[in-house]
HTML snippet that shows the backbone in 3Dmol.js (N, CA, C, O; Angstrom):
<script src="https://3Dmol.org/build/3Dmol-min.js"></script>
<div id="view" style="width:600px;height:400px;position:relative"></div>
<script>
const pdb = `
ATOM      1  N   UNK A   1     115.561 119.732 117.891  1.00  0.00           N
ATOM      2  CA  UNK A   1     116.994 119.799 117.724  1.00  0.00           C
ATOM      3  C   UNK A   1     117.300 120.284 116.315  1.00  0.00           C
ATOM      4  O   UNK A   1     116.702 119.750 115.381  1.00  0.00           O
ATOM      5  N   UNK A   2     118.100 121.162 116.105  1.00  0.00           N
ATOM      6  CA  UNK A   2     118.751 121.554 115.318  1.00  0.00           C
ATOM      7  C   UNK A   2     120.185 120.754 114.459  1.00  0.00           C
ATOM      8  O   UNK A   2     121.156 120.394 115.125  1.00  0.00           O
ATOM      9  N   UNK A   3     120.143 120.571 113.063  1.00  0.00           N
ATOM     10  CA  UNK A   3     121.382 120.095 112.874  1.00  0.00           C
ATOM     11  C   UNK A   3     122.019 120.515 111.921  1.00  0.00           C
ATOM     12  O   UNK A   3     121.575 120.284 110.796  1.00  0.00           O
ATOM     13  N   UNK A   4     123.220 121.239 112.072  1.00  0.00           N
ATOM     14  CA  UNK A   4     124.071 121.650 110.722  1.00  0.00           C
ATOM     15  C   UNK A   4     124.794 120.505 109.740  1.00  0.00           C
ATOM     16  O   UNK A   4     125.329 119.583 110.356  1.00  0.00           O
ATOM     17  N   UNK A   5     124.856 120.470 108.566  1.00  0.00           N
ATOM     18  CA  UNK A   5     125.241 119.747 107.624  1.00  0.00           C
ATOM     19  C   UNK A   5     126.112 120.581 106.580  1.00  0.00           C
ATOM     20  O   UNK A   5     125.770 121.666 106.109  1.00  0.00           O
ATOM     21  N   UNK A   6     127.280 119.907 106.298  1.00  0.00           N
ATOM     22  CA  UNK A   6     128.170 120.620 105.276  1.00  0.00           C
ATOM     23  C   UNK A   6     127.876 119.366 104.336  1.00  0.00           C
ATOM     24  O   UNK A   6     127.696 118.164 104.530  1.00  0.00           O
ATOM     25  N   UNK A   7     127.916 120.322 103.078  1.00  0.00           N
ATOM     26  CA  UNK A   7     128.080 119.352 101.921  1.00  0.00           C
ATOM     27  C   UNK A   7     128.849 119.485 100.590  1.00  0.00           C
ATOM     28  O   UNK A   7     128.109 120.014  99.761  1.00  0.00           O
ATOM     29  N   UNK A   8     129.680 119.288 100.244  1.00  0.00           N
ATOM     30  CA  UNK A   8     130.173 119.551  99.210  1.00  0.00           C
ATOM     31  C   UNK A   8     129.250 120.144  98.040  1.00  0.00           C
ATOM     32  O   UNK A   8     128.234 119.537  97.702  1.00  0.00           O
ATOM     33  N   UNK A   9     129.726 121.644  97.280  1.00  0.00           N
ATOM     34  CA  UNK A   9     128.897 122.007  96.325  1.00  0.00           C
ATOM     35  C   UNK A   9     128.596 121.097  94.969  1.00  0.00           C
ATOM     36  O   UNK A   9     127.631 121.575  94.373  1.00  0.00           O
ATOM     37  N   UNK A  10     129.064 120.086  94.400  1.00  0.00           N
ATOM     38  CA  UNK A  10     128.818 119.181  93.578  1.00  0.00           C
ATOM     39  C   UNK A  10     127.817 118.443  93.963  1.00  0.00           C
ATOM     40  O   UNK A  10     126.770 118.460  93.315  1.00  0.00           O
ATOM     41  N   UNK A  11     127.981 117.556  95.241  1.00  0.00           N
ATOM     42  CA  UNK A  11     127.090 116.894  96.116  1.00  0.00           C
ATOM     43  C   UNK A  11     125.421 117.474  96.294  1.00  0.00           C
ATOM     44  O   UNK A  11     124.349 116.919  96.052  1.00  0.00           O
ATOM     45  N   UNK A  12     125.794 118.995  96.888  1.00  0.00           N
ATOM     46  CA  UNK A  12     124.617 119.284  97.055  1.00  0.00           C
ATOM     47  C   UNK A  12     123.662 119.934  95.553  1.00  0.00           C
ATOM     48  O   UNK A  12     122.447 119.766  95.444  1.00  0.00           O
ATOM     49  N   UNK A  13     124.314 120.496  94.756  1.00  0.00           N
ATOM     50  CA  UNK A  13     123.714 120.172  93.222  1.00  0.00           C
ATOM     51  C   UNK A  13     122.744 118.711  93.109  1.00  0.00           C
ATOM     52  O   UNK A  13     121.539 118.516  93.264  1.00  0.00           O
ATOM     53  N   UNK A  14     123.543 118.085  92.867  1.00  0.00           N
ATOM     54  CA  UNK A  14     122.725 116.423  92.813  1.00  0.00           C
ATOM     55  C   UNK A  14     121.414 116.146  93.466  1.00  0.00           C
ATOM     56  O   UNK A  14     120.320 115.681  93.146  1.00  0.00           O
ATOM     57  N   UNK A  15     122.100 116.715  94.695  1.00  0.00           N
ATOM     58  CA  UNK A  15     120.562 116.624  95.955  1.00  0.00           C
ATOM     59  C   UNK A  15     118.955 117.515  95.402  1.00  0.00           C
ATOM     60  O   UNK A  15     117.806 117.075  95.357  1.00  0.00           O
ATOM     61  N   UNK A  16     119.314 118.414  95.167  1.00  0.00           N
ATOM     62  CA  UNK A  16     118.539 119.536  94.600  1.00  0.00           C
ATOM     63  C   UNK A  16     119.180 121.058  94.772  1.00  0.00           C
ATOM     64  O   UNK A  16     120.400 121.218  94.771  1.00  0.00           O
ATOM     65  N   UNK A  17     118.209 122.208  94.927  1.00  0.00           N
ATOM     66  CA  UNK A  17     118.298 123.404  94.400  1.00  0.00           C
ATOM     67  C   UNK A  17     118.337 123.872  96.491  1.00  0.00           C
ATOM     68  O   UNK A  17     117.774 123.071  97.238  1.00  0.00           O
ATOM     69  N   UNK A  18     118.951 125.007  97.049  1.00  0.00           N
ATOM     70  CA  UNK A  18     119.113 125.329  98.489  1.00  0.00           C
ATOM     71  C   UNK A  18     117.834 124.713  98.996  1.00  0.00           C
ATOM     72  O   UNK A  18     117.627 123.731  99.709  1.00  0.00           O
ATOM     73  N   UNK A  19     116.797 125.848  98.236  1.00  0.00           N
ATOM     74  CA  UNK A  19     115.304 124.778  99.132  1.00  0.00           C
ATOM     75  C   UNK A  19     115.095 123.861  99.524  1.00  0.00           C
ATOM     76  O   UNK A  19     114.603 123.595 100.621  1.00  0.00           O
ATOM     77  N   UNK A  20     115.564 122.898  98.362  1.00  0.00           N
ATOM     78  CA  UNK A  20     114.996 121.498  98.573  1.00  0.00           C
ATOM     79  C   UNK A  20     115.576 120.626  99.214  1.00  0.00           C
ATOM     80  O   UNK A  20     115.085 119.519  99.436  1.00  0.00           O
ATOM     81  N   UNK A  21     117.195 121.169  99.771  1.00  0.00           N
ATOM     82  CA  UNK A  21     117.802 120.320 100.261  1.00  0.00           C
ATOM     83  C   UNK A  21     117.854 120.079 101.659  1.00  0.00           C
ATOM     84  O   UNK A  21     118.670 119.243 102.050  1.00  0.00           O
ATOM     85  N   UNK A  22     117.085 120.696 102.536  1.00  0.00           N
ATOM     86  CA  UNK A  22     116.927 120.591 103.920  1.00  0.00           C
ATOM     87  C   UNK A  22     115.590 119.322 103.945  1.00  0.00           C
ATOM     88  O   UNK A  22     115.635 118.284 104.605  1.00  0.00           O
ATOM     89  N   UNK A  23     114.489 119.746 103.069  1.00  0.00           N
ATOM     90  CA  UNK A  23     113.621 118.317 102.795  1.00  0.00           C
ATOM     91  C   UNK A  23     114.386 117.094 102.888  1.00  0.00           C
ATOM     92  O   UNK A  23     114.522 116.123 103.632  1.00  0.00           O
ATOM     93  N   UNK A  24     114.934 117.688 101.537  1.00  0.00           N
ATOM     94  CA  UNK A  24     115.191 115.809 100.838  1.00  0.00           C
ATOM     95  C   UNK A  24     116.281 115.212 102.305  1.00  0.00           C
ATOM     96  O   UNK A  24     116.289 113.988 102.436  1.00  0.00           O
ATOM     97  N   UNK A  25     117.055 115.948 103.233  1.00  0.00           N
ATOM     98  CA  UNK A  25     117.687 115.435 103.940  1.00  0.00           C
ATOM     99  C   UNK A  25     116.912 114.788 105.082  1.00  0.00           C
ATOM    100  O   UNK A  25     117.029 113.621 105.458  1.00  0.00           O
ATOM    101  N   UNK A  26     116.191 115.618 105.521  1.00  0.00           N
ATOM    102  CA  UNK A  26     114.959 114.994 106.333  1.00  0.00           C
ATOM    103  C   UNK A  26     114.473 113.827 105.776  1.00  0.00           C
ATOM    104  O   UNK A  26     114.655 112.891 106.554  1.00  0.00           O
ATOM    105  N   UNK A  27     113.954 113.510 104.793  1.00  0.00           N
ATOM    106  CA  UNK A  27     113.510 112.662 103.973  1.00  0.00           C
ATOM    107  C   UNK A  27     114.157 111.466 104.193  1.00  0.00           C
ATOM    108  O   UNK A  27     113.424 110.535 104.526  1.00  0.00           O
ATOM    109  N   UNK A  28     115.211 111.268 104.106  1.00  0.00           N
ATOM    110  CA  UNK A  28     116.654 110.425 103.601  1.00  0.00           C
ATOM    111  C   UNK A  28     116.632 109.716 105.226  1.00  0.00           C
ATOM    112  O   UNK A  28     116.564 108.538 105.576  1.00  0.00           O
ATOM    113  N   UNK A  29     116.721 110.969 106.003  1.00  0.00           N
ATOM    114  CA  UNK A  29     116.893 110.380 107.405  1.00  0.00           C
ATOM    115  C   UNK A  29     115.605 109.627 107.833  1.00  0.00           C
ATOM    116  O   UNK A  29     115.846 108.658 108.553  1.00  0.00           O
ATOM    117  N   UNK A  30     114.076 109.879 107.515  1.00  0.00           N
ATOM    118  CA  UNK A  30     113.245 109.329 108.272  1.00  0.00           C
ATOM    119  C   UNK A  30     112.974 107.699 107.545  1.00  0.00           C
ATOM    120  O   UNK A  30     112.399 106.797 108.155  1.00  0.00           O
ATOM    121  N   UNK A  31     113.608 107.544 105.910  1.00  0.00           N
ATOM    122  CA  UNK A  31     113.369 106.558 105.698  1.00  0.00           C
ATOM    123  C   UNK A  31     114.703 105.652 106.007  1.00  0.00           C
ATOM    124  O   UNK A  31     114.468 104.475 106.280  1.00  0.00           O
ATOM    125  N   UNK A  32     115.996 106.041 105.995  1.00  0.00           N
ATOM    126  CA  UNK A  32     117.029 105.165 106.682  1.00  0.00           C
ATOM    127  C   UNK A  32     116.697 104.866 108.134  1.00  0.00           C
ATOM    128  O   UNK A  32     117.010 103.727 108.482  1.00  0.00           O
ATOM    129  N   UNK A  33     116.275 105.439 108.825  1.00  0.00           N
ATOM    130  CA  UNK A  33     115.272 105.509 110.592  1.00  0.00           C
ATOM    131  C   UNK A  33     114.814 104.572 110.204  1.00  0.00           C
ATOM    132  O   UNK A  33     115.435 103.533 110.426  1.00  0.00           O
ATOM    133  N   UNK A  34     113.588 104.499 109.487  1.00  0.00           N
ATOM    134  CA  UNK A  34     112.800 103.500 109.473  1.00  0.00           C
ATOM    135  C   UNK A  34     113.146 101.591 108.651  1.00  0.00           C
ATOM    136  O   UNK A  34     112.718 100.477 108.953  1.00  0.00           O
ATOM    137  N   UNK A  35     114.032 102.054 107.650  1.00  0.00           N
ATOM    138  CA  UNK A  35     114.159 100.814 107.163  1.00  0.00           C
ATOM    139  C   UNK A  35     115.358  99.834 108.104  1.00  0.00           C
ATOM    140  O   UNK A  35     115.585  98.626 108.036  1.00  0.00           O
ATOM    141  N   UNK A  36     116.069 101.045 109.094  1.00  0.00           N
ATOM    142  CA  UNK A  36     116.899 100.372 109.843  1.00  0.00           C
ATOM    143  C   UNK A  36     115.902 100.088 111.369  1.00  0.00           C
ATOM    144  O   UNK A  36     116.580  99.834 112.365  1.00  0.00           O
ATOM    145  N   UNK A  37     114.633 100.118 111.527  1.00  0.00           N
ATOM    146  CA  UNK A  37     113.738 100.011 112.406  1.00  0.00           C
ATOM    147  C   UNK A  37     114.616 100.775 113.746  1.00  0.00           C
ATOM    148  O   UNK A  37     114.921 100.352 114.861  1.00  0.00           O
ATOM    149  N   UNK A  38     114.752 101.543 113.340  1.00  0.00           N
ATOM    150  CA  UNK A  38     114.821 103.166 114.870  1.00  0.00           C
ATOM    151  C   UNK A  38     114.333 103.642 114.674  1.00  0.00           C
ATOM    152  O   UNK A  38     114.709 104.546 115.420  1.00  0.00           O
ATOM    153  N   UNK A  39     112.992 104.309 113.840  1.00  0.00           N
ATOM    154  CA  UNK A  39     111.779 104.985 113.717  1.00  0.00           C
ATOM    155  C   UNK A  39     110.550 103.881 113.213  1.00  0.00           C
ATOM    156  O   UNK A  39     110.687 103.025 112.339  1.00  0.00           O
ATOM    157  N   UNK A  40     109.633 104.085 113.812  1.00  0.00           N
ATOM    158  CA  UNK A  40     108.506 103.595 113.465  1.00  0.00           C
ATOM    159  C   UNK A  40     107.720 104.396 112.543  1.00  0.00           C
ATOM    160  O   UNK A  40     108.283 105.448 112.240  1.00  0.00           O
ATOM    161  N   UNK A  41     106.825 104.247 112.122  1.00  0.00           N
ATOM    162  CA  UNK A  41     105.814 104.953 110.734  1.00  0.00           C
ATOM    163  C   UNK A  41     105.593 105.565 111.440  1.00  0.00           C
ATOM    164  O   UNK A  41     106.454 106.444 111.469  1.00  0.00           O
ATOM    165  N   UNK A  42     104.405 105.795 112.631  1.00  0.00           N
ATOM    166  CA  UNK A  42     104.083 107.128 113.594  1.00  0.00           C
ATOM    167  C   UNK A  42     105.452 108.356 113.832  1.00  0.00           C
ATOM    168  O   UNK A  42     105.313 109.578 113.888  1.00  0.00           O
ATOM    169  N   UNK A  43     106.578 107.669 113.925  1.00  0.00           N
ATOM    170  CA  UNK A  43     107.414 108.416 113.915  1.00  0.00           C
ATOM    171  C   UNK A  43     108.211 109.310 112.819  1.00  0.00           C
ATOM    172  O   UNK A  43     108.830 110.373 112.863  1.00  0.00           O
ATOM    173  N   UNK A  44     107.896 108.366 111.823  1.00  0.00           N
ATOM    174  CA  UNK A  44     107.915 109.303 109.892  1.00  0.00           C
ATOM    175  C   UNK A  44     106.839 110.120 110.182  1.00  0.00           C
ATOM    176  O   UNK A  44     107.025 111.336 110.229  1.00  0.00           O
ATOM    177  N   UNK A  45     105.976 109.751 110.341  1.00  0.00           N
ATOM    178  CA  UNK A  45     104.911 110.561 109.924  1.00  0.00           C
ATOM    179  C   UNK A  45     105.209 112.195 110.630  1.00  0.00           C
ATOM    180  O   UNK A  45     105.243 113.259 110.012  1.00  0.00           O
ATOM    181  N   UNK A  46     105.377 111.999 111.932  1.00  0.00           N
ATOM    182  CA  UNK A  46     105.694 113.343 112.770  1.00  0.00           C
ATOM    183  C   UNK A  46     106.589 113.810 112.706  1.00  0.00           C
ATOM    184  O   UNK A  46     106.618 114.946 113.178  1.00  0.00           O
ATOM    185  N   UNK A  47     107.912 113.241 112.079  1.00  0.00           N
ATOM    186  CA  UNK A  47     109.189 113.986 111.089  1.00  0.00           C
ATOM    187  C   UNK A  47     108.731 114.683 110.068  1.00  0.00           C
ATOM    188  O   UNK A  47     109.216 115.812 109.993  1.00  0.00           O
ATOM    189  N   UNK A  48     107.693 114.300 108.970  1.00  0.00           N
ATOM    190  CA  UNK A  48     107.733 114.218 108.173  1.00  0.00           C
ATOM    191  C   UNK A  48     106.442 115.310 107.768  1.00  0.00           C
ATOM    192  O   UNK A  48     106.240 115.943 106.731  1.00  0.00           O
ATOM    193  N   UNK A  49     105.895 115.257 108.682  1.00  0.00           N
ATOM    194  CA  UNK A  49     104.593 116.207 108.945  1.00  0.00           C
ATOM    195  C   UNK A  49     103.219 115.916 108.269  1.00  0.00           C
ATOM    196  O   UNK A  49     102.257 116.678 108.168  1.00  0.00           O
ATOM    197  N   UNK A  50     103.371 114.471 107.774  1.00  0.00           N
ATOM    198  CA  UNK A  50     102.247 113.463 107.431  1.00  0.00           C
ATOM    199  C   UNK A  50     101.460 113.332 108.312  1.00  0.00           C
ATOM    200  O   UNK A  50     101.581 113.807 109.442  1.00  0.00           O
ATOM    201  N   UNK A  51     100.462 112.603 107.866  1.00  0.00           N
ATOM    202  CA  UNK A  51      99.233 112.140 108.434  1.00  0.00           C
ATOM    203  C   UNK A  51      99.496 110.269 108.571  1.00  0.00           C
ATOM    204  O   UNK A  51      99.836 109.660 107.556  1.00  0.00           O
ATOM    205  N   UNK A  52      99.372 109.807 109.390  1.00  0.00           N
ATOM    206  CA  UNK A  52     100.072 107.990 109.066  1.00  0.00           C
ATOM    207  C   UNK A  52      99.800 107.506 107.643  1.00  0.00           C
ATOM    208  O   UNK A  52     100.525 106.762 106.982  1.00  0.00           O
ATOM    209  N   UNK A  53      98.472 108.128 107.230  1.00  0.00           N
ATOM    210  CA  UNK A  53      98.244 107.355 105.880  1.00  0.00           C
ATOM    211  C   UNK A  53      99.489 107.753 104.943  1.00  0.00           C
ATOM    212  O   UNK A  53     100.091 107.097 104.093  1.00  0.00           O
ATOM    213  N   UNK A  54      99.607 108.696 105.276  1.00  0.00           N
ATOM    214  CA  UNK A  54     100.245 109.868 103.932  1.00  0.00           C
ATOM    215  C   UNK A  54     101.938 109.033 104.601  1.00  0.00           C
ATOM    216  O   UNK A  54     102.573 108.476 103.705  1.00  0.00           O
ATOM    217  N   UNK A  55     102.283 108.997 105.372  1.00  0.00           N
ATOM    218  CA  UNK A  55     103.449 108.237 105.862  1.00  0.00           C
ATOM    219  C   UNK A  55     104.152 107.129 105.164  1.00  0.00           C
ATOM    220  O   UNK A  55     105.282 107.015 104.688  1.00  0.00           O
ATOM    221  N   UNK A  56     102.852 106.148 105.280  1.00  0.00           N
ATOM    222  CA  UNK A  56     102.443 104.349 104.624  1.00  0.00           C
ATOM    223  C   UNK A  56     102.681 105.341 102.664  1.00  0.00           C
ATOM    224  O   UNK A  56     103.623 105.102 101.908  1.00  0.00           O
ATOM    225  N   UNK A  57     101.901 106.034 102.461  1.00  0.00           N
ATOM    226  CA  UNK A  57     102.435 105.995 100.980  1.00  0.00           C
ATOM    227  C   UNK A  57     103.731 106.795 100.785  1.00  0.00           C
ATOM    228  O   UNK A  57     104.435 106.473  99.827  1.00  0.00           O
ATOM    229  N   UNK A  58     104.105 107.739 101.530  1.00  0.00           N
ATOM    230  CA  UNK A  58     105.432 107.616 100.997  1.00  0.00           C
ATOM    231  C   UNK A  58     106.572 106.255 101.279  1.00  0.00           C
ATOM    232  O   UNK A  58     107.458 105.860 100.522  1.00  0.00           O
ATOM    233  N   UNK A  59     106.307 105.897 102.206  1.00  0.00           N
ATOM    234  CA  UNK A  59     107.088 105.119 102.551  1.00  0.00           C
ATOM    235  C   UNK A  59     107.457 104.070 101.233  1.00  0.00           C
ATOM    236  O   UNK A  59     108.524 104.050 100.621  1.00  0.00           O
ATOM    237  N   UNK A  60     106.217 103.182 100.977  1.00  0.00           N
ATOM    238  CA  UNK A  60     105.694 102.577  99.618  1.00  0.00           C
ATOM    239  C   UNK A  60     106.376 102.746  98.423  1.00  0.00           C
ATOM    240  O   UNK A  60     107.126 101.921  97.901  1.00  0.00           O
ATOM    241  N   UNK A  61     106.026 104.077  97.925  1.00  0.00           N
ATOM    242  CA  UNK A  61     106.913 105.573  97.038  1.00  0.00           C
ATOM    243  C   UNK A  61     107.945 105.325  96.779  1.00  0.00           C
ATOM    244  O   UNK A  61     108.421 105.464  95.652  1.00  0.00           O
ATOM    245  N   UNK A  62     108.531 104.902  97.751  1.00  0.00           N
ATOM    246  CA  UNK A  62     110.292 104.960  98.102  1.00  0.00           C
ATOM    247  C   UNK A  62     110.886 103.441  98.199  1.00  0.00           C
ATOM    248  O   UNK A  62     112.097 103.289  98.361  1.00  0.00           O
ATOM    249  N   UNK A  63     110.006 102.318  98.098  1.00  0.00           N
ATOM    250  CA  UNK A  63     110.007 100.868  97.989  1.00  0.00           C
ATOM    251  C   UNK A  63     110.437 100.739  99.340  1.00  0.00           C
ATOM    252  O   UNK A  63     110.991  99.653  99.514  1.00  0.00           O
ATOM    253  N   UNK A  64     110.391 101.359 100.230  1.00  0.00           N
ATOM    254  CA  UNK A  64     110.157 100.945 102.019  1.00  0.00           C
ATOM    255  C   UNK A  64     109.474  99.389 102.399  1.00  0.00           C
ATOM    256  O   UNK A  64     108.742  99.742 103.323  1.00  0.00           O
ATOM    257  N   UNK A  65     109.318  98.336 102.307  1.00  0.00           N
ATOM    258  CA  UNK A  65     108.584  97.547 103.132  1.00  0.00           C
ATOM    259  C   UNK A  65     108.366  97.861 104.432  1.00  0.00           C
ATOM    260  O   UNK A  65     109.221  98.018 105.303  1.00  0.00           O
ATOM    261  N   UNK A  66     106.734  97.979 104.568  1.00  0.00           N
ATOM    262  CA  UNK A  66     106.649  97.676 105.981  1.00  0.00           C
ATOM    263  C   UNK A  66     106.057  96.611 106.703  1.00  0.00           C
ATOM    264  O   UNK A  66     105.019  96.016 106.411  1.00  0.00           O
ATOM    265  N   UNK A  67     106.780  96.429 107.636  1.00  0.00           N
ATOM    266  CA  UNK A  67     106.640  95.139 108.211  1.00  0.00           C
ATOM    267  C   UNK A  67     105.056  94.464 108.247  1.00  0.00           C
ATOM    268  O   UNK A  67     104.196  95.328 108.078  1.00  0.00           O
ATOM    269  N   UNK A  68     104.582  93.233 108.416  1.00  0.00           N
ATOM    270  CA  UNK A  68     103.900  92.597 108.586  1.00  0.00           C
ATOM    271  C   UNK A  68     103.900  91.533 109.381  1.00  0.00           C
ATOM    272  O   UNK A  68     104.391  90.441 109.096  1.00  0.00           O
ATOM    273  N   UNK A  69     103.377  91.812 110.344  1.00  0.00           N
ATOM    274  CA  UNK A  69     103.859  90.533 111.497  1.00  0.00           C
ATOM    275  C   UNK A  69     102.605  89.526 111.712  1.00  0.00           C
ATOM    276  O   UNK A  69     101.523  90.043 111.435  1.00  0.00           O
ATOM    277  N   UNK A  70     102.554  88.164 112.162  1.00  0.00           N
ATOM    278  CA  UNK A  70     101.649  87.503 112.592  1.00  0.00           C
ATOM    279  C   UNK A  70     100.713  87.972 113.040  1.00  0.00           C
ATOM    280  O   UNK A  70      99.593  87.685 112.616  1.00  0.00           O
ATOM    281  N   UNK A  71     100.874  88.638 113.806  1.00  0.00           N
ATOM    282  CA  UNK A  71      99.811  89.290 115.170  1.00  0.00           C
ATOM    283  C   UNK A  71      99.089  90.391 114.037  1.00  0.00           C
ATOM    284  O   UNK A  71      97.872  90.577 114.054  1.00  0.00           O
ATOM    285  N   UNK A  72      99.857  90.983 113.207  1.00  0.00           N
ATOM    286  CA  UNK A  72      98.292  91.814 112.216  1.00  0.00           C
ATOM    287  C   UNK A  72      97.691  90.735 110.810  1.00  0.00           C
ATOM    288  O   UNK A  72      96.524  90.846 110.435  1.00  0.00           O
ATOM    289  N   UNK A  73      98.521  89.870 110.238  1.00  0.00           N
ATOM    290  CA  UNK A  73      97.787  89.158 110.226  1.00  0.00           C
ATOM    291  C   UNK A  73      96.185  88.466 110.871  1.00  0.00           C
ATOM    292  O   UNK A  73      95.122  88.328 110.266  1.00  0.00           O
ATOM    293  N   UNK A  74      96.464  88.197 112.019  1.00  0.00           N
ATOM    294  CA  UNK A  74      95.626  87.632 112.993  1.00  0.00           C
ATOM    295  C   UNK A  74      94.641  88.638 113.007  1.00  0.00           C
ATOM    296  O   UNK A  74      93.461  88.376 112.772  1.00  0.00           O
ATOM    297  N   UNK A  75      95.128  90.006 113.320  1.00  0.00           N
ATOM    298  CA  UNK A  75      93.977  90.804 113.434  1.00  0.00           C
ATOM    299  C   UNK A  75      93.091  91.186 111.870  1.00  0.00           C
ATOM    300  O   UNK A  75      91.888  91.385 111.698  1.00  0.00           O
ATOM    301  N   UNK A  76      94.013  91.185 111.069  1.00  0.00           N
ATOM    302  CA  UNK A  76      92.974  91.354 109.653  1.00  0.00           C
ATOM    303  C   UNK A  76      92.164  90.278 109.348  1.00  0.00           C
ATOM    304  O   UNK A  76      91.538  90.326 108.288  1.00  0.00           O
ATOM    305  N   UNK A  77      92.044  89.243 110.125  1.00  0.00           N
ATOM    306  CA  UNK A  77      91.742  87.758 109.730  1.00  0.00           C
ATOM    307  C   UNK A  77      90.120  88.258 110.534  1.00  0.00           C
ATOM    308  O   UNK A  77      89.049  88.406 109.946  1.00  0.00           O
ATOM    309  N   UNK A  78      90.429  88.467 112.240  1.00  0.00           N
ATOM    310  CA  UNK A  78      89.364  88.946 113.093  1.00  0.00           C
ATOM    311  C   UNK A  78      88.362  89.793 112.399  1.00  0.00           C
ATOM    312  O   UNK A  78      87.160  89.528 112.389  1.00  0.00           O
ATOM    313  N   UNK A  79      88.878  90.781 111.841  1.00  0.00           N
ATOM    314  CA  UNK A  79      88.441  91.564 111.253  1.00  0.00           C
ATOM    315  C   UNK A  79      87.403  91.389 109.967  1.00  0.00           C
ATOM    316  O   UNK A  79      86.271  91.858 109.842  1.00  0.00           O
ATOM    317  N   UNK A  80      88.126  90.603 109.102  1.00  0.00           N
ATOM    318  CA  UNK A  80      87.382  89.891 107.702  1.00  0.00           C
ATOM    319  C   UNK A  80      86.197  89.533 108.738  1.00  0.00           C
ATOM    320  O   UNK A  80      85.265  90.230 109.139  1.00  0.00           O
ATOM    321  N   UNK A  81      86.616  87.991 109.076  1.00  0.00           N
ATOM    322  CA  UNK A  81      85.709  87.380 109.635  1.00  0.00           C
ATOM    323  C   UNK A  81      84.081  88.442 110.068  1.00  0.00           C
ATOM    324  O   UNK A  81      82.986  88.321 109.518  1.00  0.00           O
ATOM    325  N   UNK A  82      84.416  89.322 111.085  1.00  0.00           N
ATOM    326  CA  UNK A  82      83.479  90.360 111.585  1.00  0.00           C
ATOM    327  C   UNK A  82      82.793  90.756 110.302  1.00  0.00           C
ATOM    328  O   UNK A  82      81.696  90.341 109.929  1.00  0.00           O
ATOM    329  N   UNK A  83      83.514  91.545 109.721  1.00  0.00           N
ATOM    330  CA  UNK A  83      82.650  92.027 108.238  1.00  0.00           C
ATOM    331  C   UNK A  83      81.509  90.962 107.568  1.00  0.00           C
ATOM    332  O   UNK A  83      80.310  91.243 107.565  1.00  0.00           O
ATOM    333  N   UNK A  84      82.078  89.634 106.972  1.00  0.00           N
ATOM    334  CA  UNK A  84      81.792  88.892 106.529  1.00  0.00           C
ATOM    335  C   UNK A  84      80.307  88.862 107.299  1.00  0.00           C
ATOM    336  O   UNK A  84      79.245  89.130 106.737  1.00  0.00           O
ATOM    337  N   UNK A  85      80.466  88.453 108.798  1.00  0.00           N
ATOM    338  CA  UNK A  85      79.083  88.228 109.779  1.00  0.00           C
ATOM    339  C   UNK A  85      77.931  89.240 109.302  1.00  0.00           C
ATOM    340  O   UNK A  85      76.839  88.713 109.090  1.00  0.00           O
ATOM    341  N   UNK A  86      78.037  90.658 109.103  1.00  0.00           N
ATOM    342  CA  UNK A  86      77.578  91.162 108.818  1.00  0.00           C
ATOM    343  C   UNK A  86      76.053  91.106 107.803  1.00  0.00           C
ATOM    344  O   UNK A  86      75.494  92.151 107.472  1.00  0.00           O
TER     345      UNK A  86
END
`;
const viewer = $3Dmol.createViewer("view");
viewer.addModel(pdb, "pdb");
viewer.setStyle({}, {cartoon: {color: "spectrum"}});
viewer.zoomTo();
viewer.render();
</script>
């Protein structure tokens, strides 16, 4: 999908230089997506044309928290544990 955006010429100064401002808007949108949880990181990432890792550090970058739930807890715990056996 395609989307047109008007912006005031003061406004878009601020933003950056013509180039940069179709990024940084993309940008803006995949981390408001995400901090309002309607995009998931897999889903930055493929906006964004990252790799998930590269996703997780911008996200970071940008003071994004991402979530941490019990259940990965639990699994990093499984996980230690396994190593540890080793």
């Amino acid at each position: 999908m395609q989307v047109v955006v008007q912006l005031p010429d003061e406004i878009a100064k601020e933003i950056g230089t013509d180039a940069q401002i179709p990024r940084r808007v993309v940008e803006a949108v995949a981390l408001e997506g995400y901090r309002g949880g309607r995009l998931t990181g897999g889903q930055v990432a493929e906006l964004l044309g990252f790799s998930r890792w590269q996703a997780d550090e911008f996200l970071d970058a940008h003071g994004v928290k991402q979530p941490y739930a019990i259940e990965m807890l639990e699994e990093d715990r499984r996980t230690l544990a396994q190593l540890s056996d080793r």
